[in-house]
Backbone atoms as SQL, in Angstrom:
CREATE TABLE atoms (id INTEGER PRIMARY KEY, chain TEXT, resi INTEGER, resn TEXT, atom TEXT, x REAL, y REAL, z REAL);
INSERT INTO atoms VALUES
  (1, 'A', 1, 'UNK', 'N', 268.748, 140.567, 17.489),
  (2, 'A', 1, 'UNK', 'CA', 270.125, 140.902, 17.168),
  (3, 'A', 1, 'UNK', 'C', 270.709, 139.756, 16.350),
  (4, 'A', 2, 'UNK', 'N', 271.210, 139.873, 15.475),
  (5, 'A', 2, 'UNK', 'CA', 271.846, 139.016, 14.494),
  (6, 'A', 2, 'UNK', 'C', 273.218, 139.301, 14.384),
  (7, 'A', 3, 'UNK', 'N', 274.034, 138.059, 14.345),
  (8, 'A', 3, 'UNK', 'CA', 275.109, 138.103, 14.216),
  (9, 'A', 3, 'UNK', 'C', 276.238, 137.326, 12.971),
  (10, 'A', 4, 'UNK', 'N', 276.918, 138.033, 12.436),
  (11, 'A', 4, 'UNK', 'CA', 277.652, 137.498, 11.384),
  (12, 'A', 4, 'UNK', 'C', 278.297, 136.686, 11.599),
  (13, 'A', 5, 'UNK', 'N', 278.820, 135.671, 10.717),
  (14, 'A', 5, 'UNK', 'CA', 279.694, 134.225, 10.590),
  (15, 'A', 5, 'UNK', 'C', 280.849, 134.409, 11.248),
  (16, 'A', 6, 'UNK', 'N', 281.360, 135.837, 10.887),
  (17, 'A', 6, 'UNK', 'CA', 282.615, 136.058, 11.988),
  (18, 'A', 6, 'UNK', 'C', 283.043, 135.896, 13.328),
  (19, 'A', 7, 'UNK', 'N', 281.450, 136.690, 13.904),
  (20, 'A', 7, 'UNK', 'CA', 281.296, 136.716, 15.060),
  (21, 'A', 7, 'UNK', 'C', 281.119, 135.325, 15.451),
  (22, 'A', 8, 'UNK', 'N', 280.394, 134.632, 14.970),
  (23, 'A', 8, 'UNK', 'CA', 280.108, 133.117, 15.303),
  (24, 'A', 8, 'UNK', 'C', 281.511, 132.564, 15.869),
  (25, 'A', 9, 'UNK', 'N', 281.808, 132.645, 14.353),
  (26, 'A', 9, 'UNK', 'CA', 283.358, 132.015, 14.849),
  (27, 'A', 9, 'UNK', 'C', 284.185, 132.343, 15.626),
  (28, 'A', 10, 'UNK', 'N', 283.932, 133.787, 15.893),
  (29, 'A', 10, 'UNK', 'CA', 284.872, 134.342, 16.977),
  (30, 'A', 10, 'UNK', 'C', 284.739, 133.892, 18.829),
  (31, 'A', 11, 'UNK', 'N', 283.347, 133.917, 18.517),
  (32, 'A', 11, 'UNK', 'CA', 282.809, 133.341, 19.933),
  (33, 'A', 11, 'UNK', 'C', 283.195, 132.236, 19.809),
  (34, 'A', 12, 'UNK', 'N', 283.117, 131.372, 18.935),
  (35, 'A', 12, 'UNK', 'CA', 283.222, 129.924, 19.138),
  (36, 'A', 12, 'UNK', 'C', 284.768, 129.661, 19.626),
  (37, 'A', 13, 'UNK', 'N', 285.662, 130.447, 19.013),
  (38, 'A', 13, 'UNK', 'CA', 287.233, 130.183, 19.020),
  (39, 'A', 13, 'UNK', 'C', 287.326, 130.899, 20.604),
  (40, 'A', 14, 'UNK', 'N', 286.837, 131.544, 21.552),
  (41, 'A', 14, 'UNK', 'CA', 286.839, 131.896, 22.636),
  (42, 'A', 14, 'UNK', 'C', 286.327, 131.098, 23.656),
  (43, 'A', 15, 'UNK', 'N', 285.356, 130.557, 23.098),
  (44, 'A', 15, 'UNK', 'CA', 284.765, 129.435, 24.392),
  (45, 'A', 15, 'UNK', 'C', 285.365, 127.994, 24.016),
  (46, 'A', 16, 'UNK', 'N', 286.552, 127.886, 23.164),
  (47, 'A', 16, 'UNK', 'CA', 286.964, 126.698, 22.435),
  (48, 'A', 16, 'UNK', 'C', 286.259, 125.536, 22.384),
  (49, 'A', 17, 'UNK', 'N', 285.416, 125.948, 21.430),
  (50, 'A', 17, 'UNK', 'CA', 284.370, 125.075, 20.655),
  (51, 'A', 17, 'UNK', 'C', 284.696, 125.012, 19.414),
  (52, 'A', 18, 'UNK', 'N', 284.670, 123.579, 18.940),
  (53, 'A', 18, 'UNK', 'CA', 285.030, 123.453, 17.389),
  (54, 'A', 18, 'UNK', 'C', 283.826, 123.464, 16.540),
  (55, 'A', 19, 'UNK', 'N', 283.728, 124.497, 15.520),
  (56, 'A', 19, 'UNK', 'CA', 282.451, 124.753, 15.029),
  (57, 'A', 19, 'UNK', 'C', 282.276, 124.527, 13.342),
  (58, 'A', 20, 'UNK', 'N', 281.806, 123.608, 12.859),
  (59, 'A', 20, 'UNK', 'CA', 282.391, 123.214, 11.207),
  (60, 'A', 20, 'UNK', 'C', 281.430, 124.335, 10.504),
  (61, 'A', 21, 'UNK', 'N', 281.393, 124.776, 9.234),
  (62, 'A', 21, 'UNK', 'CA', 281.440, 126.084, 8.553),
  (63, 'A', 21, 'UNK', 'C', 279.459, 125.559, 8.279),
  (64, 'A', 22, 'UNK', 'N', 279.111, 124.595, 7.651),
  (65, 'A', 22, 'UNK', 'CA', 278.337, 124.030, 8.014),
  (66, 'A', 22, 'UNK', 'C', 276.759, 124.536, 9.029),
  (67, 'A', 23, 'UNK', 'N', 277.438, 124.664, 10.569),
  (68, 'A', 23, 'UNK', 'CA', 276.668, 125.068, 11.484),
  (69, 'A', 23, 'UNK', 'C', 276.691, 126.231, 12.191),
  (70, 'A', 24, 'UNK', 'N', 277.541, 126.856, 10.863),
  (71, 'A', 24, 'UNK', 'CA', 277.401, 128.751, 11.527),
  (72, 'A', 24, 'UNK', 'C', 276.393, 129.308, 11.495),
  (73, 'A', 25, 'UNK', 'N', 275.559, 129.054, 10.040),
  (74, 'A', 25, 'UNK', 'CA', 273.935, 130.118, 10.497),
  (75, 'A', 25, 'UNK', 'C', 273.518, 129.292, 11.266),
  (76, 'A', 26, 'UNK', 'N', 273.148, 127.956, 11.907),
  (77, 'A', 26, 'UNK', 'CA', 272.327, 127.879, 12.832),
  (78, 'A', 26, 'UNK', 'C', 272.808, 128.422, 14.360),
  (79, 'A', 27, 'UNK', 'N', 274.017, 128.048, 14.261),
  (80, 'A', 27, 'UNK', 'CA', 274.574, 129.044, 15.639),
  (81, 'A', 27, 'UNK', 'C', 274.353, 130.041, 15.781),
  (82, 'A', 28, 'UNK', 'N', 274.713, 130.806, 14.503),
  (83, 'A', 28, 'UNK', 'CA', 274.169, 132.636, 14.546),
  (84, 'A', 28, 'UNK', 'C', 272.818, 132.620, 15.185),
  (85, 'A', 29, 'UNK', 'N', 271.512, 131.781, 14.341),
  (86, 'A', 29, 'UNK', 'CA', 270.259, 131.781, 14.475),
  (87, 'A', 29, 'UNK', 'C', 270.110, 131.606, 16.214),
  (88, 'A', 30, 'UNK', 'N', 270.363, 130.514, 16.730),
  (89, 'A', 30, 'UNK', 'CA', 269.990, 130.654, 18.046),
  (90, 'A', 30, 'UNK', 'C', 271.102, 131.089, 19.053),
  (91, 'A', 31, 'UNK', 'N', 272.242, 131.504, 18.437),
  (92, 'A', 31, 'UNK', 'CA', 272.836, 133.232, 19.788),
  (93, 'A', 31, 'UNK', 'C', 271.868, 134.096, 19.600),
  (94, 'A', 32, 'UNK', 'N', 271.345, 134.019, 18.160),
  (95, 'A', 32, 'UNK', 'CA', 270.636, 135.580, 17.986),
  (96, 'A', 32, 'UNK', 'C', 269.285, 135.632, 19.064),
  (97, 'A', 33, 'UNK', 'N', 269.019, 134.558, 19.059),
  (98, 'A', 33, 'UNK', 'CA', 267.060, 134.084, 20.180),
  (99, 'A', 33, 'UNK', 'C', 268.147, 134.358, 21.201),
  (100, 'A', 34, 'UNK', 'N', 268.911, 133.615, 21.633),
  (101, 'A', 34, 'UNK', 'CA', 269.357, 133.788, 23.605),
  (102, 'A', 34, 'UNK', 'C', 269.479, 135.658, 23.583),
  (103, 'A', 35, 'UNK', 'N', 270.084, 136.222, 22.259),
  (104, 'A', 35, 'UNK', 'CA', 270.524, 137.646, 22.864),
  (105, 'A', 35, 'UNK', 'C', 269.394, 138.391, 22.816),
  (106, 'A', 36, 'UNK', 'N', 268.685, 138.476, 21.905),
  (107, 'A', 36, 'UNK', 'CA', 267.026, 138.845, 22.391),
  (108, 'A', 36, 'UNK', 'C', 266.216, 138.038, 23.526),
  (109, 'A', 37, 'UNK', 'N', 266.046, 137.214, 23.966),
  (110, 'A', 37, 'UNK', 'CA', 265.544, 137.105, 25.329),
  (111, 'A', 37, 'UNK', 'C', 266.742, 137.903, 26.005),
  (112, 'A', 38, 'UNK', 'N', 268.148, 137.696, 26.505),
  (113, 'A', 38, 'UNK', 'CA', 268.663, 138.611, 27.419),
  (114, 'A', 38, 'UNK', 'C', 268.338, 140.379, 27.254),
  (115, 'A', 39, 'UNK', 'N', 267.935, 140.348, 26.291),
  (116, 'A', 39, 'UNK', 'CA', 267.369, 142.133, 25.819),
  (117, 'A', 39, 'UNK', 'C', 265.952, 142.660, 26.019),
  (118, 'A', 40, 'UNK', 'N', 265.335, 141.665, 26.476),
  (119, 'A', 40, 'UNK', 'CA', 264.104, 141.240, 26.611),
  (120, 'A', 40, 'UNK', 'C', 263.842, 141.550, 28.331),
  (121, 'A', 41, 'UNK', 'N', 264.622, 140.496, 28.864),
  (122, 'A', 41, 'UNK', 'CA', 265.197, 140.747, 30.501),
  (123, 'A', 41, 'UNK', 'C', 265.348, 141.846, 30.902),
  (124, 'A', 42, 'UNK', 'N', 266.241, 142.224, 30.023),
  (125, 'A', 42, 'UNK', 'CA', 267.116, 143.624, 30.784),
  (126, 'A', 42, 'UNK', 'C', 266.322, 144.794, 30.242),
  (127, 'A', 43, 'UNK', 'N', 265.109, 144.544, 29.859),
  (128, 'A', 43, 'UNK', 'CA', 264.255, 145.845, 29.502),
  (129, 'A', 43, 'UNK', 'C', 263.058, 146.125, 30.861),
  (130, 'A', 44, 'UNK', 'N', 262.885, 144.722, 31.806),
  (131, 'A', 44, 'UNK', 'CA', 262.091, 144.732, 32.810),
  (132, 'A', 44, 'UNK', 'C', 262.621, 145.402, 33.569),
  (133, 'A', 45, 'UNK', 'N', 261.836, 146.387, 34.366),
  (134, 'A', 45, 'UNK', 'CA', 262.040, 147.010, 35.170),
  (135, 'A', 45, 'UNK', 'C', 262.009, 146.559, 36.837),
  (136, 'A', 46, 'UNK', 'N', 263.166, 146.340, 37.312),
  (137, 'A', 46, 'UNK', 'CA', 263.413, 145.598, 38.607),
  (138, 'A', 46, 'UNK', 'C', 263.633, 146.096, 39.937),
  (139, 'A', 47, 'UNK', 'N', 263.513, 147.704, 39.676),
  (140, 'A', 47, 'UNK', 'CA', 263.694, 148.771, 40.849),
  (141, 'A', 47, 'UNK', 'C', 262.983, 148.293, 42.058),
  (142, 'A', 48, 'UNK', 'N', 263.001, 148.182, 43.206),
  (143, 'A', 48, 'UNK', 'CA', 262.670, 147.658, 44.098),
  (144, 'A', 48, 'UNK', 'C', 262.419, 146.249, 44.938),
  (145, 'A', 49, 'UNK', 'N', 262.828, 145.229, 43.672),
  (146, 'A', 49, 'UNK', 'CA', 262.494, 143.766, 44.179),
  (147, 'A', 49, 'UNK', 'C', 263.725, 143.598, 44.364),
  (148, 'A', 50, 'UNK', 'N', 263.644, 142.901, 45.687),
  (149, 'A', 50, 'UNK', 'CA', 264.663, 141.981, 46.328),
  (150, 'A', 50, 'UNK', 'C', 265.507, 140.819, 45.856),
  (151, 'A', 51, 'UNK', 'N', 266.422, 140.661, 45.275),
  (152, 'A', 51, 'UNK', 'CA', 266.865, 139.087, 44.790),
  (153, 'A', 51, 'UNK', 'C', 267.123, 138.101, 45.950),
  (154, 'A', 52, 'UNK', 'N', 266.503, 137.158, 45.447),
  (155, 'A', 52, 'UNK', 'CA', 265.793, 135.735, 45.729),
  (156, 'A', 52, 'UNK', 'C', 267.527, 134.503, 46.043),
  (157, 'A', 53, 'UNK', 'N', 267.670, 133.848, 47.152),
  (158, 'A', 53, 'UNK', 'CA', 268.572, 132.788, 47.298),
  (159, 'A', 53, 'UNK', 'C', 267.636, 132.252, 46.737),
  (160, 'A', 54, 'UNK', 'N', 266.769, 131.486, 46.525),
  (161, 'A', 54, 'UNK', 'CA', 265.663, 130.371, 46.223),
  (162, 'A', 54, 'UNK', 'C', 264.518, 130.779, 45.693),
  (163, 'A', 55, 'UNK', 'N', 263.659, 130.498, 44.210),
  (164, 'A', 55, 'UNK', 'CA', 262.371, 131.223, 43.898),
  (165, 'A', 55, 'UNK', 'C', 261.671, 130.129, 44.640),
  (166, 'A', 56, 'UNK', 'N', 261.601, 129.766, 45.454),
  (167, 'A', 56, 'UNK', 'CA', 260.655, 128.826, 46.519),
  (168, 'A', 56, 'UNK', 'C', 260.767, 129.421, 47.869),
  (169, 'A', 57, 'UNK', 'N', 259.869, 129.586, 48.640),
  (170, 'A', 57, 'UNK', 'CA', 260.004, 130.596, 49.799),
  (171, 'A', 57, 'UNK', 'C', 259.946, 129.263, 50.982),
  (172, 'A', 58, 'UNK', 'N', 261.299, 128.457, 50.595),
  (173, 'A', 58, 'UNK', 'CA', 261.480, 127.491, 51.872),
  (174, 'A', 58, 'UNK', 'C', 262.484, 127.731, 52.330),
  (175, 'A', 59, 'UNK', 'N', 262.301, 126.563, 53.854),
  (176, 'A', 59, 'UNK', 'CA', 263.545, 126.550, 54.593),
  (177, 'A', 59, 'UNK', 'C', 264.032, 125.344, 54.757),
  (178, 'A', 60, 'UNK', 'N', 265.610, 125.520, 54.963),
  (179, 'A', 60, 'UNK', 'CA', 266.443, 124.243, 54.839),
  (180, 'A', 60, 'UNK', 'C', 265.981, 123.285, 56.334),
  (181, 'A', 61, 'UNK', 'N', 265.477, 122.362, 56.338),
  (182, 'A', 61, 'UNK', 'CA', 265.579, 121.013, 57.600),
  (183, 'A', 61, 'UNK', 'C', 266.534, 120.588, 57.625),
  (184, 'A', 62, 'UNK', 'N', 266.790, 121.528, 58.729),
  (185, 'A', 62, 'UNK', 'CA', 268.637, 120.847, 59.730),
  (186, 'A', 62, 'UNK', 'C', 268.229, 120.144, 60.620),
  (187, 'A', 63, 'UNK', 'N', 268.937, 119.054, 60.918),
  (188, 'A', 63, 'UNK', 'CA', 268.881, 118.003, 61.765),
  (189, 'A', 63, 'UNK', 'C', 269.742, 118.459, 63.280),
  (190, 'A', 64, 'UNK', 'N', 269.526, 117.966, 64.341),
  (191, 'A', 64, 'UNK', 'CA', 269.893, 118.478, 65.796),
  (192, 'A', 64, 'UNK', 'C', 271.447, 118.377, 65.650),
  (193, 'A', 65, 'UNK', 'N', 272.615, 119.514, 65.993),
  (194, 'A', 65, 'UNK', 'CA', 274.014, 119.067, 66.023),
  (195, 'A', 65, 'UNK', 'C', 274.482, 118.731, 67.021),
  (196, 'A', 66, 'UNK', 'N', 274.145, 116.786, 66.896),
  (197, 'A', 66, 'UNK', 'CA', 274.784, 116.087, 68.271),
  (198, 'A', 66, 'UNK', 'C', 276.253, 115.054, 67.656),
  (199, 'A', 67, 'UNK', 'N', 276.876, 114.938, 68.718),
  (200, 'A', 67, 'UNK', 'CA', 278.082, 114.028, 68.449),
  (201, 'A', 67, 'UNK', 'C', 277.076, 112.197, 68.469),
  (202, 'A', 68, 'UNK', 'N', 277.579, 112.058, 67.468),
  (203, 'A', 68, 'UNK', 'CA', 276.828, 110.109, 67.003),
  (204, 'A', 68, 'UNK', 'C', 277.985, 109.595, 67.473),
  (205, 'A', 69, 'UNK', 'N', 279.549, 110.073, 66.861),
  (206, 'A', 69, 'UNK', 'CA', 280.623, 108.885, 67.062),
  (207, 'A', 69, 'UNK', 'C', 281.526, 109.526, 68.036),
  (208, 'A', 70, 'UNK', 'N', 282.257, 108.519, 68.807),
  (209, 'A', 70, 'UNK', 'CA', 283.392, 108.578, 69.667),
  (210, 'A', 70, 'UNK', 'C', 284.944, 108.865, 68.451),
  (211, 'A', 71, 'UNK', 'N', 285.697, 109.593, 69.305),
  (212, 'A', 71, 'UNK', 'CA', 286.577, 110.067, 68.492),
  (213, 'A', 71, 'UNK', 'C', 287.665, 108.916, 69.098),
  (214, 'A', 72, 'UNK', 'N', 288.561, 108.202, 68.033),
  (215, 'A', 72, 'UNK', 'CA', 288.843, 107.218, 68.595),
  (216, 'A', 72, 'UNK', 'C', 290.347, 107.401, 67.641),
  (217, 'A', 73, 'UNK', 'N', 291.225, 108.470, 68.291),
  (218, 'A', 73, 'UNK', 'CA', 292.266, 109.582, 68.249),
  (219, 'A', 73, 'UNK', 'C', 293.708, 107.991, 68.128),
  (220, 'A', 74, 'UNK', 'N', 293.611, 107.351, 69.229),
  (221, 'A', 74, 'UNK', 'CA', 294.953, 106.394, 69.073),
  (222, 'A', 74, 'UNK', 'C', 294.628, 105.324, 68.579),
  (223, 'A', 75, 'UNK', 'N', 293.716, 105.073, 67.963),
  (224, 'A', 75, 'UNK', 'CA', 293.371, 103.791, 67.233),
  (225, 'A', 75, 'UNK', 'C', 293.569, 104.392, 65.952),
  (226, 'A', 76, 'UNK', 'N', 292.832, 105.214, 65.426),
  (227, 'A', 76, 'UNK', 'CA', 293.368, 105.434, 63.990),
  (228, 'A', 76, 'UNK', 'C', 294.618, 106.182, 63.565),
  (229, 'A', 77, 'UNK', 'N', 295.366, 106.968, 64.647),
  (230, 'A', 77, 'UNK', 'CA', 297.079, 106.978, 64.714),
  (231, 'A', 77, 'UNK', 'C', 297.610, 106.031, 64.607),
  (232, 'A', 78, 'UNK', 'N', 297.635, 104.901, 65.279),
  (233, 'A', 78, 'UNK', 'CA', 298.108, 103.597, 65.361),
  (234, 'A', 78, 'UNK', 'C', 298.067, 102.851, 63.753),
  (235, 'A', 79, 'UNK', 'N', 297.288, 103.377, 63.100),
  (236, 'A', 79, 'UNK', 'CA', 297.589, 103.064, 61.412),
  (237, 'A', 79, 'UNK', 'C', 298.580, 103.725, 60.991),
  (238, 'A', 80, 'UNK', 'N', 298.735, 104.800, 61.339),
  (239, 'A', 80, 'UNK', 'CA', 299.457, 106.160, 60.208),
  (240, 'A', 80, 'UNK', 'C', 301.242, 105.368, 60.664),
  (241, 'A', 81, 'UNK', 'N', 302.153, 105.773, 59.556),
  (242, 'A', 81, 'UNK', 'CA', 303.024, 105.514, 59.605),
  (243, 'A', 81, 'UNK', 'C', 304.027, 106.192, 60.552),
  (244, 'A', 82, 'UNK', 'N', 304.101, 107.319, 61.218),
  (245, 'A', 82, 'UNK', 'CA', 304.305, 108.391, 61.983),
  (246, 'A', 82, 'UNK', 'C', 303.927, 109.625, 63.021),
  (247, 'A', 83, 'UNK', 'N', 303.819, 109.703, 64.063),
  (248, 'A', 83, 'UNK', 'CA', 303.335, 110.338, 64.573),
  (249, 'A', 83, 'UNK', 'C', 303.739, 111.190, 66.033),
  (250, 'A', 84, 'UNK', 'N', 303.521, 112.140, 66.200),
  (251, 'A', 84, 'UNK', 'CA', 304.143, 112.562, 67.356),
  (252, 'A', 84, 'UNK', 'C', 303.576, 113.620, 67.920),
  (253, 'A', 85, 'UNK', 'N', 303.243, 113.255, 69.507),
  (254, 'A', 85, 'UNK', 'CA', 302.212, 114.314, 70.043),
  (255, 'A', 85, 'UNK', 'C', 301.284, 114.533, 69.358),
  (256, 'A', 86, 'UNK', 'N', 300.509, 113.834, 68.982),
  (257, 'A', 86, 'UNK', 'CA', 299.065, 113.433, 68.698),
  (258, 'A', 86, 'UNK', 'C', 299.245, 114.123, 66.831),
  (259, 'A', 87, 'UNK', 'N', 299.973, 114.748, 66.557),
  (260, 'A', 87, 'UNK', 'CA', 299.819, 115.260, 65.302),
  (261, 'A', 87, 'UNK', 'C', 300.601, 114.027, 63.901),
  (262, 'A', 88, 'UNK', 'N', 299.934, 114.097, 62.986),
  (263, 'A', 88, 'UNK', 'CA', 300.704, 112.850, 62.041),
  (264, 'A', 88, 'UNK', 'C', 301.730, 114.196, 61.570),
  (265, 'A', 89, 'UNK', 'N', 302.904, 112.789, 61.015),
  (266, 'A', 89, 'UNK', 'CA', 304.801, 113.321, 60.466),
  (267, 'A', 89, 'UNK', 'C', 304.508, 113.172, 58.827),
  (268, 'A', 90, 'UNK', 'N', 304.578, 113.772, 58.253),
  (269, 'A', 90, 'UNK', 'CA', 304.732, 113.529, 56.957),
  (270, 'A', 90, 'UNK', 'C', 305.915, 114.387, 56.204),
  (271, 'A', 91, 'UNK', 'N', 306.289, 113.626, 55.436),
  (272, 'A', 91, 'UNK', 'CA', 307.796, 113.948, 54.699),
  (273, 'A', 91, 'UNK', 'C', 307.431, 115.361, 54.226),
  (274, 'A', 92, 'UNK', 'N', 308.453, 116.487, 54.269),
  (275, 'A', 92, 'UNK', 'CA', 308.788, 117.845, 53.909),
  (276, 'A', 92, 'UNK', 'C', 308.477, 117.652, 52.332),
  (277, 'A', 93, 'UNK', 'N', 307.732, 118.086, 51.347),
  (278, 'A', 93, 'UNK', 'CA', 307.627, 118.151, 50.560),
  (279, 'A', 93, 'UNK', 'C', 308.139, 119.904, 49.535),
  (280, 'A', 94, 'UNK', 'N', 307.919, 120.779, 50.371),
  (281, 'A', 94, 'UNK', 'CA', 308.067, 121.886, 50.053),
  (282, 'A', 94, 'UNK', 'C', 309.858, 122.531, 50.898),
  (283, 'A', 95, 'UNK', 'N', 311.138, 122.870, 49.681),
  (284, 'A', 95, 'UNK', 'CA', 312.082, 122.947, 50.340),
  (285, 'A', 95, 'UNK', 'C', 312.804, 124.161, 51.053);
């Protein structure tokens, strides 16, 4: 599929890319290769295969979910500038 200088430019002014007059046939030239491979794709016939999270048939190594740290709730309140009943005060921003 080949595409005219127009089109070039038209795509280009849509994905706001600045494109000097210069490097329009080579742009044309390789949209034109990406849109034949995508025409290429979409001619395989895919009726029955499953799509893939991963083309590697692994599994993620999760580590055991244990508590490592102590939650140490009035020590790092004791920084904050405000606080009350365990929740931090922060100024009303929204009126």
């Amino acid at each position: 599929m080949s595409l005219s200088a127009d089109e070039v430019r038209r795509v280009a002014h849509l994905a706001r890319l600045g494109i000097d007059d210069s490097e329009v046939a080579a742009t044309a030239e390789q949209l034109g290769r990406i849109l034949q491979l995508v025409e290429q794709m979409s001619a395989v016939d895919t009726a029955g295969i499953a799509p893939l999270a991963h083309p590697l048939e692994t599994s993620q190594r999760l580590r055991p979910d244990e508590v490592t740290e102590v939650v140490q709730r009035e020590a790092v309140q004791g920084l904050s500038g405000a606080t009350e009943n365990g929740l931090y005060l922060v100024p009303r921003v929204i009126g």
